[in-house]
N, C-alpha and C positions, 0 to 999 in steps of 0.2 A: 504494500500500500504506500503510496504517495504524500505525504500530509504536509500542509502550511497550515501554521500558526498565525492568524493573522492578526489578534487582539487578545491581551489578557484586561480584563476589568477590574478593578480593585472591591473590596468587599472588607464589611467589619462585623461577618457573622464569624462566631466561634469555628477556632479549628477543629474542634471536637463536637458540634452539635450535637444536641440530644432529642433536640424539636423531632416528635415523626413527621414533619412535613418540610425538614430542612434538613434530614437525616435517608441512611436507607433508598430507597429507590425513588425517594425527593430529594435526594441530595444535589443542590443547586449546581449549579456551571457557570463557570465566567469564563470562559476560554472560545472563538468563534474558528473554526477551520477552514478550508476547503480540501477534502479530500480523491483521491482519484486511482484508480488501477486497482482498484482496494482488493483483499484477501478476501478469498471465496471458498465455501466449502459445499463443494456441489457446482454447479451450472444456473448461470441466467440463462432465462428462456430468449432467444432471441427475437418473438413473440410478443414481448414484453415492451412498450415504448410508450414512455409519458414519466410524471414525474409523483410521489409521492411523499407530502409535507405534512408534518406533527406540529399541531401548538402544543410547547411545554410550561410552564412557570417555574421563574427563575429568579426569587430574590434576592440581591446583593447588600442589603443595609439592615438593620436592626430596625424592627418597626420602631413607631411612637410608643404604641402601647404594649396590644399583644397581635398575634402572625397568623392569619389565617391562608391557606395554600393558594386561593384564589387570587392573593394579592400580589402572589410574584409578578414578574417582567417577564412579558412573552418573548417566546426566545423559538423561532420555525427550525425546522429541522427539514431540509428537503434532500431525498436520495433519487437522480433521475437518471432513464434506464436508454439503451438503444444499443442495436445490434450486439446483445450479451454484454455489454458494459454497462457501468455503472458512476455516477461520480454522486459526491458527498457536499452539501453545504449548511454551514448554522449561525444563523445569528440571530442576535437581538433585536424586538423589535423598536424602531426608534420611535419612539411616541414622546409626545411634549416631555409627559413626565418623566420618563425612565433623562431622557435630555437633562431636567433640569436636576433631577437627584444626582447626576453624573458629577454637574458643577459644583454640586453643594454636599455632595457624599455623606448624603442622609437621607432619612426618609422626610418627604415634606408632604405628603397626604394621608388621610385614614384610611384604615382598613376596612375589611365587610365586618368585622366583629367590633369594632371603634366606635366611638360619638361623632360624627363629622366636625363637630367643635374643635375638637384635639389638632385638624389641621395645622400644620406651617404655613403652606404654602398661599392657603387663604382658597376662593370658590374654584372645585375644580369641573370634573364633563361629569356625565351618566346619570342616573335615576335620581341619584340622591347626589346633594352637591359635597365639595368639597373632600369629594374623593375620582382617587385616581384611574382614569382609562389606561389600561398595561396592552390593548391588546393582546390576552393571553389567553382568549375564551374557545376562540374560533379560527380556524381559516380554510379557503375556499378561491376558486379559482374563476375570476371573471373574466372575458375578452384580453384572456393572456395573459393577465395577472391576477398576482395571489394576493389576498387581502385577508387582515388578519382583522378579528372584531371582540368587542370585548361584551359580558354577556348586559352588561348594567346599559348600555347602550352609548356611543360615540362613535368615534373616527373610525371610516375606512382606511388602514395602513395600508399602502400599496408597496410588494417586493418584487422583486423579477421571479418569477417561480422556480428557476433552476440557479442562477448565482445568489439568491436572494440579496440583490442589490438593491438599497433604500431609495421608492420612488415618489414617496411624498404621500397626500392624502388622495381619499376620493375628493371631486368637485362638482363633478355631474353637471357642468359649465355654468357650476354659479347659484345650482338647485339642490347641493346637497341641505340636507332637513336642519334646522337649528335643533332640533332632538333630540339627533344623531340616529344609529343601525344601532338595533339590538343584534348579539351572535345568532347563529343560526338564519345565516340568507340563505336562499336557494337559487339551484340553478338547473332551468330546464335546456338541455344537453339538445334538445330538438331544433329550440328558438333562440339559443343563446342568451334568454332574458335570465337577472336574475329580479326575483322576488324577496322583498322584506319586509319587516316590522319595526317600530320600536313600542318604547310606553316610558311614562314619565309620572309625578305625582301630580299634576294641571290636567285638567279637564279639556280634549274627551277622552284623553290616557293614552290611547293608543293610536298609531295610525298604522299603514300597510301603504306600500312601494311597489311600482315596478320598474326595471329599469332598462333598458334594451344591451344589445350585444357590443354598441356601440357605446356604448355608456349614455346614454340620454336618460332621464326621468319621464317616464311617459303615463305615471299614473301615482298618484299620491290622495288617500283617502282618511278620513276619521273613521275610525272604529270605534263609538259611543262606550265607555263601560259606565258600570256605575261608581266608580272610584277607584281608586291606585290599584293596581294590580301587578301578579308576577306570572307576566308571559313570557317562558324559556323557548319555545318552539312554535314552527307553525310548520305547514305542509300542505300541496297546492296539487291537483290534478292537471288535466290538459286543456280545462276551459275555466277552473277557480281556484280559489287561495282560499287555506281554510286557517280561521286565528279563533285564540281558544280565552275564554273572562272560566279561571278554576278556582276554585275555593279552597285555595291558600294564596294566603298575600298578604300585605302589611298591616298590621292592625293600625284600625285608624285612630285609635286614643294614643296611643304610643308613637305612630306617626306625629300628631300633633304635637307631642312633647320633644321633636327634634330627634326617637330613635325609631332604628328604621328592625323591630321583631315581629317574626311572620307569626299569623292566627291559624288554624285549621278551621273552617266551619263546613261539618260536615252535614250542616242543616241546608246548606244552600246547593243547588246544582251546577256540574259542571257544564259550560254552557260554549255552545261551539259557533263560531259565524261564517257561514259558507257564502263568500263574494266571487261574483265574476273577475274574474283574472283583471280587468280593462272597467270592470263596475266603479258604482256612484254607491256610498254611504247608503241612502234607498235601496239598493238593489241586495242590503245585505238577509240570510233568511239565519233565522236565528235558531240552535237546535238544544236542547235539553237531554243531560245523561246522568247516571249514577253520580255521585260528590267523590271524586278524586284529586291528585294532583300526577300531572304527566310533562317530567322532566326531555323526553326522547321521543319524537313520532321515527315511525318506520320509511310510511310513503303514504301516499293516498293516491285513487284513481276513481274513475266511472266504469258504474257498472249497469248499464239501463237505466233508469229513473235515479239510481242512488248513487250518493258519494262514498267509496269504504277509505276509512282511514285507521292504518293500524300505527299502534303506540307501545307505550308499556307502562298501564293502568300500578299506580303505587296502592298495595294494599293500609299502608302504615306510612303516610304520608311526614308525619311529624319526627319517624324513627322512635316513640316515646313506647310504645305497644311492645318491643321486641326487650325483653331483659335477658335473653342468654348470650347476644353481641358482646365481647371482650371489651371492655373500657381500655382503650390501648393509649388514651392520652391525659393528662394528665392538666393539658389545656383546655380552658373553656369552651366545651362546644362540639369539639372535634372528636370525642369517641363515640358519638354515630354517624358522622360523614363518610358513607359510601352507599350503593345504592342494597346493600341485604340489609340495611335496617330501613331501607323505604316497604320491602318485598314489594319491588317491580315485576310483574309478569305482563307476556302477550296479549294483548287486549286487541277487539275489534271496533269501533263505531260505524255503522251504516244510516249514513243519511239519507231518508224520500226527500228527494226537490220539488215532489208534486205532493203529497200528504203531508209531510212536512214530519214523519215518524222517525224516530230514532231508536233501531235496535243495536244490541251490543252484547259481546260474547267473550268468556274467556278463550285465550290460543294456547296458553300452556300454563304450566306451574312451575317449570325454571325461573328462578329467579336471576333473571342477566339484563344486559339494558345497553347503553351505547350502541344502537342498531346501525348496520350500513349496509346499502343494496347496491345492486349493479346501475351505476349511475344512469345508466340507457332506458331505465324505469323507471329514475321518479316521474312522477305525476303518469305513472301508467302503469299497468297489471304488471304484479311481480310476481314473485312465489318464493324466495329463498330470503330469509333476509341472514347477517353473519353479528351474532351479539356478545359480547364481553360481559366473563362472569367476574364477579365483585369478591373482593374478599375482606370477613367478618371486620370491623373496626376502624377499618383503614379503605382510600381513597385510594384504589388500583386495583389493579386486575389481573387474573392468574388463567384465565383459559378462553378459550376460545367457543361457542356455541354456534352453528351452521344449524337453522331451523329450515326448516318446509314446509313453508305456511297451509299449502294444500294436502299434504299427505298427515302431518304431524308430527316424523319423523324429526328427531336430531341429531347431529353429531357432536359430540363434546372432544374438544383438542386441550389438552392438560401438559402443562409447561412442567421443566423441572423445577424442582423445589426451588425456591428463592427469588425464581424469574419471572417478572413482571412483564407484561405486555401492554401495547397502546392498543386505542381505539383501532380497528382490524379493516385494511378498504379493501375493494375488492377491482381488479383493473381488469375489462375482458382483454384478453386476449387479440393481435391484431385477425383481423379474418374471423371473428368469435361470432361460432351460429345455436349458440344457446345463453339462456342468462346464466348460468354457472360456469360457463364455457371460459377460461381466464385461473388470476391468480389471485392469490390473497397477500396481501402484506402488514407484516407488523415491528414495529423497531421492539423489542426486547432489552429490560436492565437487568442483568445478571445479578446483583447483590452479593454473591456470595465471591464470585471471582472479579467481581468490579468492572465489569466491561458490558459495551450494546453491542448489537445486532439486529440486520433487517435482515427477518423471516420470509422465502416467497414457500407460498404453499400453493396445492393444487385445488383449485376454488370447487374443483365437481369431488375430491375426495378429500379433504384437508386432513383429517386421520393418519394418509401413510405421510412416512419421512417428506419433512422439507425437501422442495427444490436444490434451494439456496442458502447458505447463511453468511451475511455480508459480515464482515466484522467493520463497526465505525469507531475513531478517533479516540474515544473516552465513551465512559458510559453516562447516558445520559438522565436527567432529569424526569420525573414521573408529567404529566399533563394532563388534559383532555381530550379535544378533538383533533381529526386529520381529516386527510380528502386526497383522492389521485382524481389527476388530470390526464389526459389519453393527449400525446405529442400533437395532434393536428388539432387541439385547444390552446396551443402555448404561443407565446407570443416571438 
């Protein structure tokens, strides 16, 4: 393997951290590479061509107060592939803040577990003021570049998707939202639009975007709620966008008092708003379902008269219901963050557009979550979707789950002891004439020997032996989301 060094960051967390979220397979990074020729064990498919990028979080300073994982510095991880080659790139994302704590080599906004008061830096971007947009939530690949989004809502980062070279914000020539993008935009792979949301504490809370291939703004709408809310997802067919008001969200007497702690009510329903892609606020049909909360949608498509949207319905929304979870921290907060003390499982919603009926079905009882399809299906009939299982206490993930939505069947792929896995994409194959047809990918943190790697596995059997296993520069930092982009996407 080939490696440059291109940047060390300076940093004033302990050398020995003990934090589980600044320790172990979140052990932060301040180092950025470019790697190349890299060590293989096994064979890239030559098949194989486009790019595949991890947001991680990556904090460098000692918070104000106290550290919640979320609040690191997105830091993209992109490994892209062609003719059995492979090259490696990582950096930081540069957002105002991570910019200005550079200057000041401190932390200067609050965290998600903080008072927003506590700030330095005085009013910052997102939901709640005075805290910091890290872009570290999200990334996704628009009209050939990768943009990184954070979940509280702000700035589109824009990187080159294969150098990750810093290219400034989205503009959308002058129409980006004063709102900003909440993470999770989409993007249908047919039209090259992507589709988004944000939401804010000001009334009507939420709106919904589209944006063209070109990057234009060609639809920008209210979405009425009845007060603050916490929308993480939304998911859109071939002719609507579908945005969700669920019953968890800020309490509003605690909101009033300046802190921003979520309520569960499980007296109220979950409530779904199915708008035309290109619709007016009017056009929106509003659908009623059991009271959950749904951190992950799968895909949503038409199916004659009906909208199906599958998800991953939280039985234990609060995490307060499960007491045999390990208390693995010792931090406020953080010994139920991960998704087994929500008990996420497969859930269906089907919406009539003409009766206006909403029926809904369990799809399994594994508990796993972070879903991802063959990109060539969202907003159209899929069947397979590939979900990471959780493990007890802690924010990561140890295996692999490959469901089928239609038969029932699952595959479970189980890592060795210690080894942590990302969100898992799924890239067909080039020439690929089925939706399993392709490979799976995932960067892997060793823990125990200290080192990553990206896993290709075989997307129709993921069970037997890897393809591939790249080995990359250092091992990296635990995160959230990823996305592959297919080479004749990239810019």
């Amino acid at each position: 393997m080939k490696v440059s060094l291109l940047q060390t960051f300076d940093s004033n967390l302990p050398e020995h951290d003990d934090h589980p979220y600044r320790s172990g397979v979140w052990q932060p990074q301040r180092k950025e590479y470019d790697a190349w020729d890299m060590d293989v064990v096994g064979e890239i498919p030559d098949d194989l061509s486009g790019v595949y990028i991890r947001n991680t979080e990556n904090p460098l300073f000692e918070p104000i107060q106290r550290y919640h994982p979320f609040d690191g510095d997105g830091m993209l991880h992109a490994i892209s592939f062609d003719n059995g080659e492979a090259r490696y790139s990582n950096r930081f994302v540069r957002t105002e803040g991570f910019l200005a704590e550079q200057q000041s080599q401190e932390s200067l906004w609050a965290g998600i577990t903080e008072h927003p008061s506590v700030a330095i830096a005085g009013k910052g971007w997102g939901a709640r003021s005075m805290m910091k947009d890290n872009g570290s939530t999200d990334v996704m690949v628009h009209g050939g570049v990768a943009l990184a989004s954070f979940y509280q809502c702000g700035e589109l980062y824009r990187l080159d998707p294969i150098t990750m070279e810093t290219l400034g914000v989205s503009s959308w020539n002058g129409r980006f939202p004063a709102e900003g993008v909440s993470a999770h935009t989409k993007l249908d792979e047919h039209t090259g639009e992507m589709l988004f949301f944000n939401y804010s504490t000001e009334a009507p809370y939420m709106h919904y975007g589209l944006v063209s291939r070109e990057g234009e703004l060609t639809n920008y709408v209210d979405i009425p709620l009845p007060g603050p809310r916490l929308p993480h997802d939304m998911a859109f067919t071939e002719n609507y966008a579908i945005l969700n008001d669920l019953p968890l969200f800020w309490d509003p007497k605690s909101l009033a008092e300046g802190y921003y702690s979520n309520t569960y009510r499980p007296d109220l329903p979950s409530r779904f708003a199915v708008i035309p892609r290109n619709g007016t606020t009017q056009d929106i049909k509003w659908f009623e379902a059991d009271p959950t909360f749904v951190l992950h949608w799968t895909n949503a498509y038409e199916d004659g008269d009906e909208v199906v949207l599958d998800g991953f319905f939280q039985h234990n929304p609060t995490g307060l219901k499960r007491t045999d979870a390990p208390e693995r921290s010792k931090h406020k907060g953080l010994g139920r963050l991960g998704i087994n003390a929500n008990e996420t499982m497969a859930h269906r919603w089907r919406f009539n557009m003409k009766t206006g009926e909403c029926r809904e079905l369990s799809m399994s009882d594994s508990i796993v979550e972070f879903p991802m399809i063959n990109g060539r299906h969202a907003g159209r009939r899929h069947r397979y979707s590939y979900n990471a299982r959780g493990v007890d206490g802690l924010f990561a993930f140890d295996g692999l789950l490959k469901h089928d939505l239609d038969t029932g069947v699952e595959q479970l792929v189980e890592f060795p002891a210690g080894t942590y896995v990302s969100e898992t994409v799924m890239a067909p194959r080039l020439g690929s004439t089925a939706e399993d047809d392709g490979y799976l990918l995932t960067y892997t943190s060793d823990t125990i020997n200290d080192l990553s790697e990206c896993w290709i596995l075989d997307a129709a059997n993921p069970t037997t032996e890897p393809l591939a296993k790249i080995r990359l520069p250092e091992k990296i930092s635990s995160g959230t989301h990823a996305t592959w982009a297919p080479r004749s996407d990239l810019r």
